[in-house]
PDB file with one MODEL, atoms N, CA, C and O in Angstrom:
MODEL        1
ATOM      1  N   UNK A   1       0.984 -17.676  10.279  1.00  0.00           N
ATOM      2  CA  UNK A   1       0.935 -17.416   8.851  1.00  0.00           C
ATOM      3  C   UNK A   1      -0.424 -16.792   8.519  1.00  0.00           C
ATOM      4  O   UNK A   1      -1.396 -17.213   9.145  1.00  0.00           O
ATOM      5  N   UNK A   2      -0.617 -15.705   7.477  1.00  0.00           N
ATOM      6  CA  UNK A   2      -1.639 -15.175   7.138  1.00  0.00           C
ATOM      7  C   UNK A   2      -1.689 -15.049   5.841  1.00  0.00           C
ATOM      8  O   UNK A   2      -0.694 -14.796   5.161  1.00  0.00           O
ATOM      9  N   UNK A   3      -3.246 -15.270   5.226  1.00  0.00           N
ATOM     10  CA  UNK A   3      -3.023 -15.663   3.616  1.00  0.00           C
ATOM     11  C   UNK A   3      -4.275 -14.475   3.158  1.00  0.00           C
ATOM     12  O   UNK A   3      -5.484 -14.600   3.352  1.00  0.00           O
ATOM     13  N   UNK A   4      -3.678 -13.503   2.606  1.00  0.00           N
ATOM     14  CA  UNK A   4      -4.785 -12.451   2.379  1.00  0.00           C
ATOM     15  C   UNK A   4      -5.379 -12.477   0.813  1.00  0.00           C
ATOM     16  O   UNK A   4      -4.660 -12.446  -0.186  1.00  0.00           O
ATOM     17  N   UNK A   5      -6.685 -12.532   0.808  1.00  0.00           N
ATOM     18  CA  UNK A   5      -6.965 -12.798  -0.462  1.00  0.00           C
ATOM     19  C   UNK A   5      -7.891 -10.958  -0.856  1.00  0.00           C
ATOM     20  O   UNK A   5      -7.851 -10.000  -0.084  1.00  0.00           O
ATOM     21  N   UNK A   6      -8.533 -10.979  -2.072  1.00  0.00           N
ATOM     22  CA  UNK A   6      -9.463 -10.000  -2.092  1.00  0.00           C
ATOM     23  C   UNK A   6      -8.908  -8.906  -3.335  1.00  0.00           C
ATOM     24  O   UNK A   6      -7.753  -8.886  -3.759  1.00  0.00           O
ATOM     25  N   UNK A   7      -9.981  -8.051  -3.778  1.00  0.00           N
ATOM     26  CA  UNK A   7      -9.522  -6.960  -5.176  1.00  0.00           C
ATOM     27  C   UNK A   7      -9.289  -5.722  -4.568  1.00  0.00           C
ATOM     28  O   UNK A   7      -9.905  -5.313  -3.584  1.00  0.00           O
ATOM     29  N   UNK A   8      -8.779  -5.381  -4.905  1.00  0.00           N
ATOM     30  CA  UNK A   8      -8.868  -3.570  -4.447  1.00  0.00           C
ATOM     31  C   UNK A   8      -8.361  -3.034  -5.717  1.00  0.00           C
ATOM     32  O   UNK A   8      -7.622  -3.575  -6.539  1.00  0.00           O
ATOM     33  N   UNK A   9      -9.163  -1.297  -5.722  1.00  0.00           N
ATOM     34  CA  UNK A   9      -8.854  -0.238  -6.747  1.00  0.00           C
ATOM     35  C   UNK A   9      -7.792   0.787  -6.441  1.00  0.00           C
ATOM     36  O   UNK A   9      -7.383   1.722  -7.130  1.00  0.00           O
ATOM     37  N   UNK A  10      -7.389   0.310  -5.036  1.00  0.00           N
ATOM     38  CA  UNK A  10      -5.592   1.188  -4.580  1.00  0.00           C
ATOM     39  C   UNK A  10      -4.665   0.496  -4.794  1.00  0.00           C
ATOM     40  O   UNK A  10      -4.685  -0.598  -4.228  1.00  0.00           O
ATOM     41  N   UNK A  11      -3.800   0.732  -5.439  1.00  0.00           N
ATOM     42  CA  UNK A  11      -2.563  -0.101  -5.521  1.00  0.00           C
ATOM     43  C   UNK A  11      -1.904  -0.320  -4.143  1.00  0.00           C
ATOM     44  O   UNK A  11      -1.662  -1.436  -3.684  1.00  0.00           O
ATOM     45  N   UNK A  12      -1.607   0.986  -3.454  1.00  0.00           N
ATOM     46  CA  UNK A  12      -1.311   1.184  -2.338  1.00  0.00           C
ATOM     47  C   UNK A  12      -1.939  -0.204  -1.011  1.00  0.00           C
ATOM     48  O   UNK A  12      -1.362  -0.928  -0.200  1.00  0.00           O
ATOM     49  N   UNK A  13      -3.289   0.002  -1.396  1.00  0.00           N
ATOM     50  CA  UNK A  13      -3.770  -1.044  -0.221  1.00  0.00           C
ATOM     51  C   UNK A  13      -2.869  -2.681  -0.487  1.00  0.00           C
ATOM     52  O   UNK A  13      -2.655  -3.515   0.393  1.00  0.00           O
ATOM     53  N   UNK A  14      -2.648  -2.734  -1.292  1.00  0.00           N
ATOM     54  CA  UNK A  14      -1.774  -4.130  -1.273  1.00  0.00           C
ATOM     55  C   UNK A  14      -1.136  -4.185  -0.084  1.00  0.00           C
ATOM     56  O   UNK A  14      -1.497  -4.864   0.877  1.00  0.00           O
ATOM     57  N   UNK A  15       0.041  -3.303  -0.149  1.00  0.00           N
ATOM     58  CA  UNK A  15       1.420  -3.366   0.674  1.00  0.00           C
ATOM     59  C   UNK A  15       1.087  -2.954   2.359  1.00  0.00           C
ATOM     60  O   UNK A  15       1.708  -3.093   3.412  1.00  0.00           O
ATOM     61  N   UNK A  16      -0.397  -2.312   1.923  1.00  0.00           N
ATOM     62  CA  UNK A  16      -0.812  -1.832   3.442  1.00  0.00           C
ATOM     63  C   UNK A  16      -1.153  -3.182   4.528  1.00  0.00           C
ATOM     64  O   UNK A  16      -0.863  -3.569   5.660  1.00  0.00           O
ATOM     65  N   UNK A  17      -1.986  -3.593   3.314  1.00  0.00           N
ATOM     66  CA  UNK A  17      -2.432  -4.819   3.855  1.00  0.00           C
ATOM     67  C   UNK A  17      -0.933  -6.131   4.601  1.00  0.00           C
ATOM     68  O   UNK A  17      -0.654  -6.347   5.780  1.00  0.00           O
ATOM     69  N   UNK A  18      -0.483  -6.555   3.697  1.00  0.00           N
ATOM     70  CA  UNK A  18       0.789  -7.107   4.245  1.00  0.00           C
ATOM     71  C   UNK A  18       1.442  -6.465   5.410  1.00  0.00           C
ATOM     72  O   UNK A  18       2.004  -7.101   6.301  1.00  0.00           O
ATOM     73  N   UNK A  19       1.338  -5.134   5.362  1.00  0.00           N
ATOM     74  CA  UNK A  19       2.108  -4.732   6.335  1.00  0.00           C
ATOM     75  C   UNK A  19       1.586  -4.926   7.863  1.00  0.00           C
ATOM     76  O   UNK A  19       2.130  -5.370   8.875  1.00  0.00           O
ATOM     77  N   UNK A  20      -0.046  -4.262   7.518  1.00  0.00           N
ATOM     78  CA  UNK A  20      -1.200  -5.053   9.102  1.00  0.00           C
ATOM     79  C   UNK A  20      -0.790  -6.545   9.315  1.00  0.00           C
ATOM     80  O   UNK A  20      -0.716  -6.841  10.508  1.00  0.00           O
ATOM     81  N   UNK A  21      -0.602  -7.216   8.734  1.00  0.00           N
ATOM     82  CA  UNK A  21      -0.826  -8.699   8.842  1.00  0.00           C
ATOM     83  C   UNK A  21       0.574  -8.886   9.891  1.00  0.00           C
ATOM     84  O   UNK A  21       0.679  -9.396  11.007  1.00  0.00           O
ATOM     85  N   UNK A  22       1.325  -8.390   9.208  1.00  0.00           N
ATOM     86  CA  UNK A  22       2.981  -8.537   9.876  1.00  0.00           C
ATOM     87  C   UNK A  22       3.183  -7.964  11.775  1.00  0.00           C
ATOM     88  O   UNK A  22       3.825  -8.290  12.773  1.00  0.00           O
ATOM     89  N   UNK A  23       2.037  -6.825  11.300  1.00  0.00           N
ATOM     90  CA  UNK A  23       2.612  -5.945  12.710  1.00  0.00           C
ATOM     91  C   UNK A  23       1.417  -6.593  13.936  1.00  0.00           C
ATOM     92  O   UNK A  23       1.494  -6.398  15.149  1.00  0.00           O
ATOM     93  N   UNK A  24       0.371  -7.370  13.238  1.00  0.00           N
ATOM     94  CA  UNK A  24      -0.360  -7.973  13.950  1.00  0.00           C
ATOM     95  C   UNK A  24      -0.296  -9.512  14.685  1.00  0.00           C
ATOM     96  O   UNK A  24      -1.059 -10.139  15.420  1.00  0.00           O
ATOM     97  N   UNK A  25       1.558  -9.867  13.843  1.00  0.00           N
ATOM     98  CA  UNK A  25       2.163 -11.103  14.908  1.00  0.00           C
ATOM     99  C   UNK A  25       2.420 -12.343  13.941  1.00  0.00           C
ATOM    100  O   UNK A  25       2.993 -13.374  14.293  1.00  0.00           O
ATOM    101  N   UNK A  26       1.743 -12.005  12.250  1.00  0.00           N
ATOM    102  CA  UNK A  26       1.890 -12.908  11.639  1.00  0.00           C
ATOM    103  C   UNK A  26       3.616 -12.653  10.875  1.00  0.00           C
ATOM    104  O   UNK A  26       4.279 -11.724  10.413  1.00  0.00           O
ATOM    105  N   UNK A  27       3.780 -14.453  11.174  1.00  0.00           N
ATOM    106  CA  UNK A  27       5.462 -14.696  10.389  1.00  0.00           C
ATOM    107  C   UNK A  27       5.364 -14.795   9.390  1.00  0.00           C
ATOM    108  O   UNK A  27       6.589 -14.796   9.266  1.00  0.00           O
ATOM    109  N   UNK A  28       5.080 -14.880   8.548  1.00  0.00           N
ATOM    110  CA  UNK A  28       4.838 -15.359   7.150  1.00  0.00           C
ATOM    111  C   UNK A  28       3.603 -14.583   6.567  1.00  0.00           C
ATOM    112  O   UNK A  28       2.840 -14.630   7.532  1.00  0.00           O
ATOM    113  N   UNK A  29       2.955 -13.916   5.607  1.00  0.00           N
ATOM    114  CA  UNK A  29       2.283 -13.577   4.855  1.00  0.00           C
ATOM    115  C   UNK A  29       2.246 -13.552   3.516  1.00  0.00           C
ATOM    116  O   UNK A  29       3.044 -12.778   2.986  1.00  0.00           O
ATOM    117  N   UNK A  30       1.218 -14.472   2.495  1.00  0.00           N
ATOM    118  CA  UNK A  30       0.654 -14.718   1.024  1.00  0.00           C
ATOM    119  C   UNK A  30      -0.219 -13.804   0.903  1.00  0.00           C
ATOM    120  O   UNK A  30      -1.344 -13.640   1.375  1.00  0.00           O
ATOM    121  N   UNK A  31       0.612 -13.071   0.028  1.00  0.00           N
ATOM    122  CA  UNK A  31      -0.462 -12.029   0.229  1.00  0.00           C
ATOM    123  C   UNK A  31      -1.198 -11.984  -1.593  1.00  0.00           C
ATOM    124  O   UNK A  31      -0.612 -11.540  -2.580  1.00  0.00           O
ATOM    125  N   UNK A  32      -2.476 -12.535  -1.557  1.00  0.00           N
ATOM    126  CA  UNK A  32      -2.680 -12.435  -3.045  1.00  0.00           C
ATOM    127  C   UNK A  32      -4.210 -11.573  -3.255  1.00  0.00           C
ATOM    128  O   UNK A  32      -5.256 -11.856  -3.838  1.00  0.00           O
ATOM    129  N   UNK A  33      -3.912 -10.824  -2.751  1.00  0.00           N
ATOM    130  CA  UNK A  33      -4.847  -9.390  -3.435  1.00  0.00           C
ATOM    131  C   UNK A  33      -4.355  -9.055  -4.519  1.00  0.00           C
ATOM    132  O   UNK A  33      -3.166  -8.829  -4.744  1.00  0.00           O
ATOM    133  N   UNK A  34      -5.481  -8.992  -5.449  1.00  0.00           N
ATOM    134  CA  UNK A  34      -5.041  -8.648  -6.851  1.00  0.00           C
ATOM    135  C   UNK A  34      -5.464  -7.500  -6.952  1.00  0.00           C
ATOM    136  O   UNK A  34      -6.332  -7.244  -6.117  1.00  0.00           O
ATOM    137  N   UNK A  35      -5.142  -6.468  -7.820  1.00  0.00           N
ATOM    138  CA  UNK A  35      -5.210  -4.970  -7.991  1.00  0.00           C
ATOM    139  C   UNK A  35      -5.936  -4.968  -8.992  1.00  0.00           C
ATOM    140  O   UNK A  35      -5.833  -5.870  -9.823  1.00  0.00           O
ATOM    141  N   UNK A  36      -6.854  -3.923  -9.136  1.00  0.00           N
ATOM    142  CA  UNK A  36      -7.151  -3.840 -10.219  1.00  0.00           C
ATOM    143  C   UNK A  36      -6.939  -3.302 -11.248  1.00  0.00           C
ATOM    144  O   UNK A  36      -6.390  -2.246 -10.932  1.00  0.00           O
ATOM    145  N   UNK A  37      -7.069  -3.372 -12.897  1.00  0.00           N
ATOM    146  CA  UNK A  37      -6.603  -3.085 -14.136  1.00  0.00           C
ATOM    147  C   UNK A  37      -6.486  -1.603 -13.794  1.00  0.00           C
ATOM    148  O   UNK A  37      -5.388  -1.061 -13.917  1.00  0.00           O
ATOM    149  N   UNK A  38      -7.574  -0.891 -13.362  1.00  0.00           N
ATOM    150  CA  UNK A  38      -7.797   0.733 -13.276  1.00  0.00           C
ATOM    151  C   UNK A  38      -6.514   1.069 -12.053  1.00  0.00           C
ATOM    152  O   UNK A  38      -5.738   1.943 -12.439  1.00  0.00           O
ATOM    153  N   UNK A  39      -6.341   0.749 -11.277  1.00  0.00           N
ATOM    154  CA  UNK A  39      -5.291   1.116 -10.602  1.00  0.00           C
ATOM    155  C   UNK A  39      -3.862   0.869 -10.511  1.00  0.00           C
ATOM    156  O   UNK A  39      -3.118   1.481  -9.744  1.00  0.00           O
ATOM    157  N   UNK A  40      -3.386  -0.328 -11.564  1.00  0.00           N
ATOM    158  CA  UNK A  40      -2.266  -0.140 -12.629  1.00  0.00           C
ATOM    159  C   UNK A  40      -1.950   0.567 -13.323  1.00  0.00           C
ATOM    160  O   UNK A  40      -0.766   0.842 -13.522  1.00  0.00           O
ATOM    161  N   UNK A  41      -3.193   1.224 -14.069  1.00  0.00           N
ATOM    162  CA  UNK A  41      -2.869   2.351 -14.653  1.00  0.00           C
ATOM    163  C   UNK A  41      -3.011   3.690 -14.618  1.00  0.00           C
ATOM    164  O   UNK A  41      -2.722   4.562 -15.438  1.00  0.00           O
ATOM    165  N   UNK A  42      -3.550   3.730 -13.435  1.00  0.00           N
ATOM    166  CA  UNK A  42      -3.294   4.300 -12.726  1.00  0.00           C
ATOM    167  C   UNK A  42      -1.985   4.944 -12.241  1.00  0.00           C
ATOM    168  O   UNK A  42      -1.980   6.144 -12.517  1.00  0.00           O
ATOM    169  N   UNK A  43      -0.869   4.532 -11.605  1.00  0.00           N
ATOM    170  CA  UNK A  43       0.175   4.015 -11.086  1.00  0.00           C
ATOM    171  C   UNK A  43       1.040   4.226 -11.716  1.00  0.00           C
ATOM    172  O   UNK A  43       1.929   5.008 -11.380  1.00  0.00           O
ATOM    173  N   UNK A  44       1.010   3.397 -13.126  1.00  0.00           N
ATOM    174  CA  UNK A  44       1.619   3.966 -14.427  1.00  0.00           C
ATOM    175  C   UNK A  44       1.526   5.011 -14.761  1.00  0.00           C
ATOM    176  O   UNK A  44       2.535   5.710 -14.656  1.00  0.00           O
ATOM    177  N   UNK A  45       0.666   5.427 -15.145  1.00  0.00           N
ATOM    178  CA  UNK A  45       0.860   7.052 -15.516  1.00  0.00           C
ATOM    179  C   UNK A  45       1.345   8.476 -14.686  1.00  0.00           C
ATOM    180  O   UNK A  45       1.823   9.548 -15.057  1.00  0.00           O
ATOM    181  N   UNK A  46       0.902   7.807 -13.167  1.00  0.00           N
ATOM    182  CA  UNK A  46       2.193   8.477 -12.106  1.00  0.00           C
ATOM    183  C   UNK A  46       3.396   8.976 -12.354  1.00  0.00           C
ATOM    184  O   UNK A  46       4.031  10.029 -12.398  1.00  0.00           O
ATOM    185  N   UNK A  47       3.498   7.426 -12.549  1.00  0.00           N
ATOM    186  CA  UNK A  47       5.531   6.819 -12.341  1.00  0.00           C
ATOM    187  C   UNK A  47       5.416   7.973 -14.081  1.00  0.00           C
ATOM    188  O   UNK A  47       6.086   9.005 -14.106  1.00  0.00           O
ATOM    189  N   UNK A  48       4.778   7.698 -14.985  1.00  0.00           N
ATOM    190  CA  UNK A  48       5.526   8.255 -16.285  1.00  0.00           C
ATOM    191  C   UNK A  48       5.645   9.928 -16.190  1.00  0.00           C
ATOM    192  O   UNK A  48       6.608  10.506 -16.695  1.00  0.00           O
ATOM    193  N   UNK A  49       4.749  10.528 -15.607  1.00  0.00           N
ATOM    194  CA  UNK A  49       4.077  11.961 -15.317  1.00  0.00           C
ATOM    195  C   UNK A  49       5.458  12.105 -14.405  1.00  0.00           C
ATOM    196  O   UNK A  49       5.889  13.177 -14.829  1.00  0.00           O
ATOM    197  N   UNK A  50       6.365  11.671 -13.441  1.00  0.00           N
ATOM    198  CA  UNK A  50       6.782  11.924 -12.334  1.00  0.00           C
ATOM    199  C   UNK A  50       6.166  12.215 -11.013  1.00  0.00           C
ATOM    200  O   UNK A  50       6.875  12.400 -10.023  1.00  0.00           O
ATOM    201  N   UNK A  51       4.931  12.260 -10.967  1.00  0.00           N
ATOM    202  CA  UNK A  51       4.252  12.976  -9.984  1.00  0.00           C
ATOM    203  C   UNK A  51       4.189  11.648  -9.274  1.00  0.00           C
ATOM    204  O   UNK A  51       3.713  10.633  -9.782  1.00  0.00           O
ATOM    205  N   UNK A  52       4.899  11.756  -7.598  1.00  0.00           N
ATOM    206  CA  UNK A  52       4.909  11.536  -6.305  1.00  0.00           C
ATOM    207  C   UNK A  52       4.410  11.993  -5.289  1.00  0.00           C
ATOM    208  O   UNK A  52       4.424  13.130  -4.818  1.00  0.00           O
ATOM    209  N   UNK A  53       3.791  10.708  -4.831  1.00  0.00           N
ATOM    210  CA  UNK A  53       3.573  11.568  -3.145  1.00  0.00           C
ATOM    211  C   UNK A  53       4.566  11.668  -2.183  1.00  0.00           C
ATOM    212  O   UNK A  53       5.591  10.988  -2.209  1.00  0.00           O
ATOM    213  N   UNK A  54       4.334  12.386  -1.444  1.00  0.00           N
ATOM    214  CA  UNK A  54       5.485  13.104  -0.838  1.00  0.00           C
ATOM    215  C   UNK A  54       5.223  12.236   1.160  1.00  0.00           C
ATOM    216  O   UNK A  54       4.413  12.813   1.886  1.00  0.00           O
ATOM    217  N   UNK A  55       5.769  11.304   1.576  1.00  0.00           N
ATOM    218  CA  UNK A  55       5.312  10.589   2.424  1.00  0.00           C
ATOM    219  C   UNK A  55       5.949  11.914   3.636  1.00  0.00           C
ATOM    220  O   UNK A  55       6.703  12.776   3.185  1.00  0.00           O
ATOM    221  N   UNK A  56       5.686  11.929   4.641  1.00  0.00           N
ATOM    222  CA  UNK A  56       5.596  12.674   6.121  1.00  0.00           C
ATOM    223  C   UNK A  56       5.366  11.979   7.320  1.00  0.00           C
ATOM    224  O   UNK A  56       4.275  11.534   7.675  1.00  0.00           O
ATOM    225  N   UNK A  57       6.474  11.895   7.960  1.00  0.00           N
ATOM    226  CA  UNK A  57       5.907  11.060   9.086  1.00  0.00           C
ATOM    227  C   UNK A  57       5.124  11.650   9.856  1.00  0.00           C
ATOM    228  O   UNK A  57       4.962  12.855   9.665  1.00  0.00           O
ATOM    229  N   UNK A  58       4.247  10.841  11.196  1.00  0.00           N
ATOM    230  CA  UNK A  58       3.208  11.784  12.155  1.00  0.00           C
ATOM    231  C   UNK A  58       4.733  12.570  13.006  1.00  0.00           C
ATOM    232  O   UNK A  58       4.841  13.796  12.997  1.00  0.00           O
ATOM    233  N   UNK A  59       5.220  12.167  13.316  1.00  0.00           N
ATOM    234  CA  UNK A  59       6.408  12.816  14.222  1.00  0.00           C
ATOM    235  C   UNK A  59       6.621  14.430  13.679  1.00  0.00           C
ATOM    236  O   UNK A  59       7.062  15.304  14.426  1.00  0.00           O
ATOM    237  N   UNK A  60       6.354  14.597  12.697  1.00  0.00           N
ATOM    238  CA  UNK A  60       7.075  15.884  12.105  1.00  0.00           C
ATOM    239  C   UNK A  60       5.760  16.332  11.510  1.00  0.00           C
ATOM    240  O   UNK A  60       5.895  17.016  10.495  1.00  0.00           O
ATOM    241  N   UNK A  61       4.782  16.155  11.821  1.00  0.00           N
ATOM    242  CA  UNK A  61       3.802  16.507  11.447  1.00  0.00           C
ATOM    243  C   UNK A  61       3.452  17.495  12.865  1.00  0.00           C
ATOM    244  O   UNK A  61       3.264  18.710  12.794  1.00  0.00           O
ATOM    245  N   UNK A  62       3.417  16.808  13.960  1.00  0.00           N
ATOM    246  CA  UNK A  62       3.219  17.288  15.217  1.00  0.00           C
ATOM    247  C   UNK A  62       4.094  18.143  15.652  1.00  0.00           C
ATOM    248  O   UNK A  62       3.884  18.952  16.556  1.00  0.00           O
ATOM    249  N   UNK A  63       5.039  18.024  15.087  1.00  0.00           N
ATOM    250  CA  UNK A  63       6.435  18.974  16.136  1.00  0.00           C
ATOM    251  C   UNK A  63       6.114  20.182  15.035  1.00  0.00           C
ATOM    252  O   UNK A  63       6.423  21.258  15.548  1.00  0.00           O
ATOM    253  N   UNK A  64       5.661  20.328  13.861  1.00  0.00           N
ATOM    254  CA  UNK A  64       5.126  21.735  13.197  1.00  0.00           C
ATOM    255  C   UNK A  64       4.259  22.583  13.938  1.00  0.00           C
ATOM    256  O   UNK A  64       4.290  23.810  14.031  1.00  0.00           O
ATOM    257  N   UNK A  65       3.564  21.850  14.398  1.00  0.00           N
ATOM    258  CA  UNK A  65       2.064  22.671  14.786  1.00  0.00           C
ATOM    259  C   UNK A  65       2.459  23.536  15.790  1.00  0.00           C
ATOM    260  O   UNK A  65       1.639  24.290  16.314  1.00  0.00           O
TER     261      UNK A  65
ENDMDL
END
Protein backbone atom coordinates (compact mmCIF):
# COMPACT_ATOMS: atom_id res chain seq x y z
CA UNK A 1 0.00 0.00 0.00
CA UNK A 2 1.19 3.54 -0.80
CA UNK A 3 -0.20 6.75 0.71
CA UNK A 4 0.90 9.83 -1.36
CA UNK A 5 0.56 13.04 0.23
CA UNK A 6 1.86 16.68 -1.12
CA UNK A 7 0.47 20.09 -3.40
CA UNK A 8 1.13 20.41 -6.85
CA UNK A 9 0.27 23.30 -9.54
CA UNK A 10 -0.42 20.36 -12.42
CA UNK A 11 -3.49 18.87 -12.25
CA UNK A 12 -2.07 16.27 -14.39
CA UNK A 13 0.68 15.30 -11.75
CA UNK A 14 -2.07 13.83 -9.53
CA UNK A 15 -2.98 10.85 -11.74
CA UNK A 16 0.76 10.62 -12.72
CA UNK A 17 1.64 10.16 -9.44
CA UNK A 18 -0.90 7.22 -8.64
CA UNK A 19 -0.04 5.78 -11.63
CA UNK A 20 4.13 5.49 -10.50
CA UNK A 21 2.98 4.16 -7.28
CA UNK A 22 0.91 1.29 -9.03
CA UNK A 23 3.54 0.34 -11.69
CA UNK A 24 6.13 0.38 -8.90
CA UNK A 25 4.30 -2.90 -7.15
CA UNK A 26 2.01 -0.97 -4.90
CA UNK A 27 -1.77 -2.73 -4.44
CA UNK A 28 -3.56 -0.21 -3.10
CA UNK A 29 -2.86 3.58 -3.40
CA UNK A 30 -4.40 6.92 -1.15
CA UNK A 31 -3.58 9.12 -3.06
CA UNK A 32 -4.19 12.65 -1.34
CA UNK A 33 -2.27 15.27 -3.23
CA UNK A 34 -4.22 18.17 -3.31
CA UNK A 35 -4.13 20.44 -6.43
CA UNK A 36 -3.95 23.60 -6.38
CA UNK A 37 -6.77 26.46 -6.67
CA UNK A 38 -4.60 27.88 -9.83
CA UNK A 39 -4.60 24.62 -11.55
CA UNK A 40 -8.38 23.95 -11.24
CA UNK A 41 -8.78 26.69 -12.97
CA UNK A 42 -6.83 26.21 -14.88
CA UNK A 43 -8.34 22.92 -16.20
CA UNK A 44 -11.59 24.56 -16.19
CA UNK A 45 -11.15 26.91 -18.55
CA UNK A 46 -9.61 24.14 -20.88
CA UNK A 47 -12.52 21.82 -20.60
CA UNK A 48 -14.82 25.26 -21.31
CA UNK A 49 -12.41 26.71 -24.28
CA UNK A 50 -12.44 22.95 -25.73
CA UNK A 51 -8.85 23.03 -26.09
CA UNK A 52 -7.20 19.42 -25.59
CA UNK A 53 -4.14 17.85 -25.60
CA UNK A 54 -3.73 15.61 -28.08
CA UNK A 55 -1.95 12.39 -26.22
CA UNK A 56 0.67 10.25 -28.79
CA UNK A 57 2.07 7.30 -27.89
CA UNK A 58 6.19 6.82 -28.00
CA UNK A 59 5.41 3.85 -30.47
CA UNK A 60 4.14 6.14 -33.20
CA UNK A 61 6.22 8.71 -32.42
CA UNK A 62 9.26 6.54 -33.49
CA UNK A 63 7.85 4.64 -36.39
CA UNK A 64 7.41 8.56 -37.96
CA UNK A 65 10.87 9.46 -37.89
Amino acid sequence: MATLTGRTDVLQHKGTATRLARTGGASQVVNRIEVSDAAKEKAAANLESGRRRAQVKRSEISSRK
